[in-house]
SESEMI-620533 format. One record per residue: residue number from 1; residue in one letter; x, y, z of N, C-alpha, C in turn. Coordinates in Angstrom, 3 decimals. Atoms other than C-alpha are relative to their C-alpha. Layout:
{guti NUM, vexlum A, n_u X, n_v Y, n_w Z, ca_u X, ca_v Y, ca_w Z, c_u X, c_v Y, c_w Z}
...
//
This chain:
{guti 1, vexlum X, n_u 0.828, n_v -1.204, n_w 0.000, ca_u 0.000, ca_v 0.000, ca_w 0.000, c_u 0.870, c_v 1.266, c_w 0.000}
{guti 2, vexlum X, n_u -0.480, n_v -1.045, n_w -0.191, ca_u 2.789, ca_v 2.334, ca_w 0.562, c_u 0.712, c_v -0.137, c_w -0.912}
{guti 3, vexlum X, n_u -0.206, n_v -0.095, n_w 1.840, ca_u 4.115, ca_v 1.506, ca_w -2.991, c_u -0.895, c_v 0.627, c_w -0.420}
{guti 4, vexlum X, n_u 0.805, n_v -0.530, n_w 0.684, ca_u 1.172, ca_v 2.826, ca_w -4.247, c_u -0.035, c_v 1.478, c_w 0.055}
{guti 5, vexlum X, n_u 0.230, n_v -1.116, n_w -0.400, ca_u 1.063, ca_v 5.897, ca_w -2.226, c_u 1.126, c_v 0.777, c_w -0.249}
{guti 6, vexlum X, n_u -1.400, n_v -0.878, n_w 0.301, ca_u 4.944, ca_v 6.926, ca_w -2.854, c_u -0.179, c_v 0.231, c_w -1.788}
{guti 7, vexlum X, n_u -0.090, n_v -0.223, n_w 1.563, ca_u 4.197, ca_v 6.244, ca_w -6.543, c_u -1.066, c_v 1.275, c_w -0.346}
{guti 8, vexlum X, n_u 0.785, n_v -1.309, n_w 0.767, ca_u 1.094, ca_v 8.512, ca_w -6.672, c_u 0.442, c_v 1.162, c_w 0.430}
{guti 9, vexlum X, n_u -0.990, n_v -1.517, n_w -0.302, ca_u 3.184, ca_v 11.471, ca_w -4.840, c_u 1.271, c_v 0.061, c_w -0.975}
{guti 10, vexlum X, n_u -1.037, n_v -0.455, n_w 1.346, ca_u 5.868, ca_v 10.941, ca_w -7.191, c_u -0.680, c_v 0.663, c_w -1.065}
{guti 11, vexlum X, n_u 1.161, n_v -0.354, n_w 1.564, ca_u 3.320, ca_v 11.217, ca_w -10.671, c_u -0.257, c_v 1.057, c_w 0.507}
{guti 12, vexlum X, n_u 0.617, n_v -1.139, n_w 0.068, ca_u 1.664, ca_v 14.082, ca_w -8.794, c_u 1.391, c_v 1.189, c_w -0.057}
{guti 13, vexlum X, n_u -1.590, n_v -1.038, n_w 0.119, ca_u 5.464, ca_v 15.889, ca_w -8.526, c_u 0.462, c_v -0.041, c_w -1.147}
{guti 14, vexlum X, n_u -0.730, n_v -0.370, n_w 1.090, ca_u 6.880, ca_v 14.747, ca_w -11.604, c_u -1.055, c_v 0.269, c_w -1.291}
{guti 15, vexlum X, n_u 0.885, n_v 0.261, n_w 1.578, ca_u 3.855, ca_v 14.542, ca_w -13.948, c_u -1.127, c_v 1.079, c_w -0.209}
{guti 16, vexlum X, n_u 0.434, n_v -1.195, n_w 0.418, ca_u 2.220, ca_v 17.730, ca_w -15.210, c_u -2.201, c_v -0.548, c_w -0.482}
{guti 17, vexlum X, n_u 1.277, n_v 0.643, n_w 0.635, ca_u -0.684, ca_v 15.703, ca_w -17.420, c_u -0.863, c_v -0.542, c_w 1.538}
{guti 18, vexlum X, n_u 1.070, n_v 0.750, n_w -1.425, ca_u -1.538, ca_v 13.261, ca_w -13.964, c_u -0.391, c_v 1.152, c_w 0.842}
{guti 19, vexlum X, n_u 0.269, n_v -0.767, n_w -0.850, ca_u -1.402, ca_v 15.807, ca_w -11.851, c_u -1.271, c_v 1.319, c_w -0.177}
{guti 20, vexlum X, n_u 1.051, n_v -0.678, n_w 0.550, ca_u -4.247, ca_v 17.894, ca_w -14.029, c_u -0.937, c_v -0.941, c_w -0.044}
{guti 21, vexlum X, n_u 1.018, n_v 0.859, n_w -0.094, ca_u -6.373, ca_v 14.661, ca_w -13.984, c_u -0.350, c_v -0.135, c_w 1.275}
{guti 22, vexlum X, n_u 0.415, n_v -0.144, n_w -1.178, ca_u -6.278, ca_v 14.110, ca_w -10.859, c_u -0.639, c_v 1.250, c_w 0.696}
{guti 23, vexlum X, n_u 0.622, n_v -1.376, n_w -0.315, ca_u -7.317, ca_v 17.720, ca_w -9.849, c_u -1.013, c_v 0.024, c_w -1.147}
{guti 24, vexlum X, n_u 1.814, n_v 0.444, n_w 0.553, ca_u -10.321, ca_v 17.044, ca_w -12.494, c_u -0.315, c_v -1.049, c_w 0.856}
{guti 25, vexlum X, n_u 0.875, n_v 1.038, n_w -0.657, ca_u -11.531, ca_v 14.511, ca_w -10.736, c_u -0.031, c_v 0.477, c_w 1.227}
{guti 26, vexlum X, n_u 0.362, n_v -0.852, n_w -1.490, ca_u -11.360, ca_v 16.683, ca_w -7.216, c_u -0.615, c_v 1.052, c_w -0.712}
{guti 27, vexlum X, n_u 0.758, n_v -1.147, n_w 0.369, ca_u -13.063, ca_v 19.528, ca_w -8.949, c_u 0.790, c_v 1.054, c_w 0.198}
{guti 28, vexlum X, n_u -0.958, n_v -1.183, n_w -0.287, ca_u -10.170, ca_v 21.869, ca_w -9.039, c_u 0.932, c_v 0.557, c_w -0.783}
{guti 29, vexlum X, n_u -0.122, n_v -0.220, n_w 1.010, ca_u -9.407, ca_v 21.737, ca_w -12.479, c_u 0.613, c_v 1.572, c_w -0.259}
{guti 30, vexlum X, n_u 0.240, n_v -1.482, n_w 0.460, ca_u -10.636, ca_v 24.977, ca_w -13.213, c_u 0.382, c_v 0.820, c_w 0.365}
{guti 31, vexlum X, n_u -0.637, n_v -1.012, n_w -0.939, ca_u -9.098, ca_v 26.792, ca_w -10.435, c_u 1.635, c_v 0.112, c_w -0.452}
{guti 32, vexlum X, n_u -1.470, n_v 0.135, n_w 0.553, ca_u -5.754, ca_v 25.354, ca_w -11.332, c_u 0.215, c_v 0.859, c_w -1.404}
{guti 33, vexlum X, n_u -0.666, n_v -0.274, n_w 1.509, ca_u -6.303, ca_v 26.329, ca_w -15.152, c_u -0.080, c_v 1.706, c_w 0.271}
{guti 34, vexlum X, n_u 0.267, n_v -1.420, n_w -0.059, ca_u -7.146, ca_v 29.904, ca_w -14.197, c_u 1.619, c_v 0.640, c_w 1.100}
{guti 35, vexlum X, n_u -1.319, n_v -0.223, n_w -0.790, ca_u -4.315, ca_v 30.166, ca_w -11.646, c_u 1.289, c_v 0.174, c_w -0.815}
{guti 36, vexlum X, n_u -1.518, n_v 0.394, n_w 0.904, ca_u -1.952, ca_v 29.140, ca_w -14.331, c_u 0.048, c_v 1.338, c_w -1.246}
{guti 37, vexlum X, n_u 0.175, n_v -1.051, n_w 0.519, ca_u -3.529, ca_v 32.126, ca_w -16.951, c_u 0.444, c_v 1.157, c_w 0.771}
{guti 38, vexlum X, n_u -0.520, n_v -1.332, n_w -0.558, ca_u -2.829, ca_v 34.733, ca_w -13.898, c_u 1.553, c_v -0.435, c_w 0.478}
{guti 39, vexlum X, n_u -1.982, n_v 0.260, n_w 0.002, ca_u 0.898, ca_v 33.437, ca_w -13.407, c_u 0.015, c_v 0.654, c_w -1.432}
{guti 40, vexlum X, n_u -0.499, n_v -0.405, n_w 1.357, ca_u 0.890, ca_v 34.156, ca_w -17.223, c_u 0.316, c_v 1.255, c_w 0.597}
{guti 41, vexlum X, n_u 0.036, n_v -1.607, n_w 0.144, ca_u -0.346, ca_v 37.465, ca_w -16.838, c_u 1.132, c_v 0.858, c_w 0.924}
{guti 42, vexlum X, n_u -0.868, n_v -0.883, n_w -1.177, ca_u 1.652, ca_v 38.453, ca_w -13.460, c_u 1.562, c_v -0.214, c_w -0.811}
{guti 43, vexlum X, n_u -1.689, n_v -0.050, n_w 0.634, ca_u 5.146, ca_v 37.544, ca_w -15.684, c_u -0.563, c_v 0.720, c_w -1.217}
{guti 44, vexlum X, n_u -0.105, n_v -0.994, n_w 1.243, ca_u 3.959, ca_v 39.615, ca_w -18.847, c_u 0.114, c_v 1.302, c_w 0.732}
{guti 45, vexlum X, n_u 0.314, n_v -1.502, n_w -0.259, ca_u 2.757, ca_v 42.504, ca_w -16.435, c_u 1.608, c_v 0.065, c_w 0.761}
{guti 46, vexlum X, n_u -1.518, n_v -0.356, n_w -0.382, ca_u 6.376, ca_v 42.268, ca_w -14.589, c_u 1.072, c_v 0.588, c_w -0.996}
{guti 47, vexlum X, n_u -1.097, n_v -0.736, n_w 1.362, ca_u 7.809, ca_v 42.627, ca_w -17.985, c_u -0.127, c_v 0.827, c_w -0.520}
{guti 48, vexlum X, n_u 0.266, n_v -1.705, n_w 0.515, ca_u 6.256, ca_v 45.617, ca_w -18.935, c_u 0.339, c_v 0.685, c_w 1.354}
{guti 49, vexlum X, n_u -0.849, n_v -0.845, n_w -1.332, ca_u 7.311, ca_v 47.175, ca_w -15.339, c_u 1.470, c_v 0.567, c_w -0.631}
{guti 50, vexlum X, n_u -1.726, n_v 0.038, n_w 0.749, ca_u 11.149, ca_v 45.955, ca_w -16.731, c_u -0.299, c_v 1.359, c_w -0.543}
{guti 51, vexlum X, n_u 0.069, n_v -1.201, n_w 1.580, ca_u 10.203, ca_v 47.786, ca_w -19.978, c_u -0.400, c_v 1.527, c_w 0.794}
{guti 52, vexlum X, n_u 0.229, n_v -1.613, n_w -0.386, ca_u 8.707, ca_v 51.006, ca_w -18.228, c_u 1.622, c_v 0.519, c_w 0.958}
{guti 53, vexlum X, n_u -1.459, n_v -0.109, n_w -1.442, ca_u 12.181, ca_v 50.888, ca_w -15.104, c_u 1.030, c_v 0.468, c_w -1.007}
{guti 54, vexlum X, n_u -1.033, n_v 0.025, n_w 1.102, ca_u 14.295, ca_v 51.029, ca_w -18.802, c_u -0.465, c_v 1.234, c_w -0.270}
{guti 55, vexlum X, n_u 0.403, n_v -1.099, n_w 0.649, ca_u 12.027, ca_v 53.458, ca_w -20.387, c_u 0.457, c_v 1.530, c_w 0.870}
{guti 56, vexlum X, n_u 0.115, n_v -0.959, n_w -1.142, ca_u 12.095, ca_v 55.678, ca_w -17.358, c_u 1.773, c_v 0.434, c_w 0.676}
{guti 57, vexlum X, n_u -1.245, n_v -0.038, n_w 0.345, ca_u 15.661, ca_v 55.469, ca_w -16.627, c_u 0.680, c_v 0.693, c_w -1.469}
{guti 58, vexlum X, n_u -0.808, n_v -0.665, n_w 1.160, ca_u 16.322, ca_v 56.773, ca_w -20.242, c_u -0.476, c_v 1.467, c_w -0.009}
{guti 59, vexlum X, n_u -0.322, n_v -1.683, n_w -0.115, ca_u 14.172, ca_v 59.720, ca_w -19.826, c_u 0.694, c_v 1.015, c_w 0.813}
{guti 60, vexlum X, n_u -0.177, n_v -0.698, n_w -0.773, ca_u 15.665, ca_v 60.443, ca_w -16.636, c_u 1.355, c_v 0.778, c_w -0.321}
{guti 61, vexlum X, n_u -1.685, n_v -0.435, n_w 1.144, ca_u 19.273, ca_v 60.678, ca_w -18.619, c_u -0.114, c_v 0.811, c_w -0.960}
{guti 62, vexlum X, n_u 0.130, n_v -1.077, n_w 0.785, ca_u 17.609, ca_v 63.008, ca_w -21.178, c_u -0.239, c_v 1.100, c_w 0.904}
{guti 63, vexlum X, n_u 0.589, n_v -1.427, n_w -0.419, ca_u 15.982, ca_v 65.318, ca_w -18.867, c_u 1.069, c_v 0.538, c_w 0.746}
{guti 64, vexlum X, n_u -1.385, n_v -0.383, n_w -0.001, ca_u 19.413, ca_v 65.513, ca_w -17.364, c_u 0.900, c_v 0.432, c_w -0.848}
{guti 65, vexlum X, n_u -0.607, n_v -1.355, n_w 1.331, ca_u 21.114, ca_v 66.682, ca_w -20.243, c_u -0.956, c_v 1.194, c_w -0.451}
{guti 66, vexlum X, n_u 1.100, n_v -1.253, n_w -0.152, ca_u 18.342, ca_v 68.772, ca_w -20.977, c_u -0.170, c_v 1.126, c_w 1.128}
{guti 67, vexlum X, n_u 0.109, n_v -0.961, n_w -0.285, ca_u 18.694, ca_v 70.664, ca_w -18.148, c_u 1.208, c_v 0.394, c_w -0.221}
{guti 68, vexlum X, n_u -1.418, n_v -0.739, n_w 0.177, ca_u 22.834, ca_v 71.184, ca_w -18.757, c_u -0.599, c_v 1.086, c_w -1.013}
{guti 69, vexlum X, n_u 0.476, n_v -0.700, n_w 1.503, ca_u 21.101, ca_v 72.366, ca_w -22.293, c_u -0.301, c_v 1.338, c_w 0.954}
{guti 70, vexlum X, n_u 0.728, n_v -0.740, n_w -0.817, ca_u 19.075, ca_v 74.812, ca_w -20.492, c_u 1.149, c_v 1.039, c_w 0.721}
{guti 71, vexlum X, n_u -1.177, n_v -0.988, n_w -1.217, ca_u 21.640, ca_v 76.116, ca_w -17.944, c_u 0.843, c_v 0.318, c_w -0.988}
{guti 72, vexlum X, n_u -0.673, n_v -0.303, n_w 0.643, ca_u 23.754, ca_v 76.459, ca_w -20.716, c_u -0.249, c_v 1.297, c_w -0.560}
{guti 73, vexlum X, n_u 0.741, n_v -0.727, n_w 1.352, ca_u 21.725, ca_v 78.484, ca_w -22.990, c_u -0.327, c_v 1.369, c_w 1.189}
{guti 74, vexlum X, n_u 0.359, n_v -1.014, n_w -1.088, ca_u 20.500, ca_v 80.761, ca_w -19.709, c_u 1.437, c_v 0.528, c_w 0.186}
{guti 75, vexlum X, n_u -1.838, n_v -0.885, n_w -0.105, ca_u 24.454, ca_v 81.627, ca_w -18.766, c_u 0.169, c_v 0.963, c_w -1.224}
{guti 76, vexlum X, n_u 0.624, n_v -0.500, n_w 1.873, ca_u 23.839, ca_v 82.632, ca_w -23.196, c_u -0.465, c_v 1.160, c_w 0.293}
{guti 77, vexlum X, n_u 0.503, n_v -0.981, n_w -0.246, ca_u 21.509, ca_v 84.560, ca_w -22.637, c_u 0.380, c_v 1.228, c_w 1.148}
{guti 78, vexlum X, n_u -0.359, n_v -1.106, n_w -0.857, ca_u 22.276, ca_v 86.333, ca_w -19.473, c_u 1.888, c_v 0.885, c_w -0.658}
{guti 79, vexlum X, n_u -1.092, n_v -0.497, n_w 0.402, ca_u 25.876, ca_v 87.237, ca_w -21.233, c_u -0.028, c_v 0.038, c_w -1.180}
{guti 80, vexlum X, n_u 0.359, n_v -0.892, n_w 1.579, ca_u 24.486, ca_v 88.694, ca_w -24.614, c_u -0.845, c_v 1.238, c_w 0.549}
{guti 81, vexlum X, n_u 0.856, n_v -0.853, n_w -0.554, ca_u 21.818, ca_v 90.473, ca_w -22.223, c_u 1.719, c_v 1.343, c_w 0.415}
{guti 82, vexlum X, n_u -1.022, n_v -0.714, n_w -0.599, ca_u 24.943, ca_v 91.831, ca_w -20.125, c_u 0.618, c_v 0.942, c_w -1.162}
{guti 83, vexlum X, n_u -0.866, n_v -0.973, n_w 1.009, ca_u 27.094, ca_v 93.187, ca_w -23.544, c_u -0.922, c_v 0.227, c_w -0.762}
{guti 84, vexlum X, n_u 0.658, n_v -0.662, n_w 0.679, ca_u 24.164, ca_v 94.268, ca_w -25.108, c_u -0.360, c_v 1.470, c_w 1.464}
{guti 85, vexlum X, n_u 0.296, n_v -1.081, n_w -1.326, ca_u 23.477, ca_v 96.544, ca_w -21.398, c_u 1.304, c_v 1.078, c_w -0.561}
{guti 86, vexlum X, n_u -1.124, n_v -0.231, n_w 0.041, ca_u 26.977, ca_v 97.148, ca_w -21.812, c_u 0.549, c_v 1.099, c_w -1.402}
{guti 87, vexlum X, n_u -0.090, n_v -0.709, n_w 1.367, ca_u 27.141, ca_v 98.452, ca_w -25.529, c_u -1.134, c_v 1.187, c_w 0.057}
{guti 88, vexlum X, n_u 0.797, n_v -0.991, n_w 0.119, ca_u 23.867, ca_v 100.625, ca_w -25.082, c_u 0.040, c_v 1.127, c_w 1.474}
{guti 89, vexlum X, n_u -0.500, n_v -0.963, n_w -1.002, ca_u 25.440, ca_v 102.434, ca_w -21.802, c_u -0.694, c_v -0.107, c_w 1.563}
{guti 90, vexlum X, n_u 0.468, n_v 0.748, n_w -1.108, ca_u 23.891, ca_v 100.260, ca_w -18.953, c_u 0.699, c_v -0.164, c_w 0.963}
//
């Protein structure tokens, strides 16, 4: 009897197919197959996270140069403002 019982805990560990029959025949099928669709989903939606953590990370490296841009262009301006003061007797 305890041949039987080590063998059906093995099949239910190693065997994908038994182990879906058997859970049809407890009525738990369905729970299992739906369980197994939201695992899908929870590893696609992790991978679009990835994809946004990448995305987001790259703008954060533009909007960082973008502001050097910026500060650049303002120093520009304030020292064309200055020798234009400067030339009209400011």
């Amino acid at each position: 009897m305890i041949d039987i019982k080590e063998e059906m805990l093995k099949l239910l560990e190693e065997d994908e197919v038994f182990r879906y029959a058997v859970a049809g025949k407890l009525g738990i099928l369905e729970v299992l197959k739906r369980l197994d669709g939201i695992e899908r989903n929870i590893e696609r939606l992790w991978q679009e996270v990835k994809e946004l953590r990448k995305e987001a990370g790259d703008l954060k490296t533009e909007v960082k140069g973008l502001r050097g841009e910026v500060s650049s262009l303002r120093v520009d301006v304030v020292n064309r403002i200055t020798a234009l003061g400067a030339r009209w007797g400011s």
